[in-house]
C-alpha positions in Angstrom: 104.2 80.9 95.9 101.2 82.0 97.8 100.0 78.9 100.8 97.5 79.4 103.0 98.4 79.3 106.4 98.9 75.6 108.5 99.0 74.0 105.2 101.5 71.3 105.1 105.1 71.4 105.0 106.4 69.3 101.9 104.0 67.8 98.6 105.8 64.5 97.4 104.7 63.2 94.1 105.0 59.7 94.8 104.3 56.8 92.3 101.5 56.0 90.1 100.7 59.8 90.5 100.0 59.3 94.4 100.6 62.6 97.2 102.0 62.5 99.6 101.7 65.8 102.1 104.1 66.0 105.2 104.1 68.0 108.1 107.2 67.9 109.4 107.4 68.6 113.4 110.2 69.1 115.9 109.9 69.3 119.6 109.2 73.4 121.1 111.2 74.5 124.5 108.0 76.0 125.8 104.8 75.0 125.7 102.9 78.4 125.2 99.1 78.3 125.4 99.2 74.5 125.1 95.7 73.8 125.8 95.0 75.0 122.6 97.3 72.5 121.0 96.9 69.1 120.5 100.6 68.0 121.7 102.5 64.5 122.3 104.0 62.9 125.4 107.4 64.0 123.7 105.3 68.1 124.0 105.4 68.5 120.2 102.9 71.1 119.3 100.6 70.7 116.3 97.8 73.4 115.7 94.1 72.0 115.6 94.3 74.0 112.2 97.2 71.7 111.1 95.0 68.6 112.3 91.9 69.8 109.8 94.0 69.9 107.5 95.2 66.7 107.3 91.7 65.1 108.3 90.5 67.0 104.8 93.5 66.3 102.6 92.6 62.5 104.1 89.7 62.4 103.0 90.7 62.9 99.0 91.9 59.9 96.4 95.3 59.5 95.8 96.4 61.5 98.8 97.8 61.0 101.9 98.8 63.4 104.6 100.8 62.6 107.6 101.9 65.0 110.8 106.0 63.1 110.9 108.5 64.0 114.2 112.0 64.7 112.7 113.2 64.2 109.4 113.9 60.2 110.0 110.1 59.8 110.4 109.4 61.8 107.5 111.9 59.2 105.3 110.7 55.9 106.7 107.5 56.7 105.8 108.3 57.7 102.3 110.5 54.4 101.6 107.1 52.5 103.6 104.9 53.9 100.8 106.9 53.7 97.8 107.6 49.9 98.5 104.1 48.9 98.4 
């Protein structure tokens, strides 16, 4: 399958036909050309092309996107969303 580039990392179909898009991030050794990036206290980099994306996938009904930090993040918010 053919994605276009900074697109999110994992599509969850969630209940009552909700999305939920995930980009999972970990933390870099370096921080190369980081005033490009929009980075955390904790230096994880995420692209400004990552950040449209999410802003735009936002904006649409039954969709969610979220940037997560490690795969614990990335499970508490699916267990948040599926309790509601």
């Amino acid at each position: 399958m053919w994605l276009r580039k900074w697109f999110p990392d994992y599509c969850i179909i969630l209940k009552r036909g909700n999305l939920l898009f995930i980009e999972l991030k970990k933390t870099r050794s370096y921080k190369k050309n980081w005033e490009f990036k929009a980075l955390s206290s904790d230096g994880i980099v995420t692209s400004p092309e990552q950040l449209e994306w999410q802003e735009e996938l936002n904006k649409l009904s039954n969709i969610q996107c979220n940037i997560c930090y490690w795969h614990k993040e990335a499970i508490e918010l699916i267990q948040r969303i599926e309790e509601l």
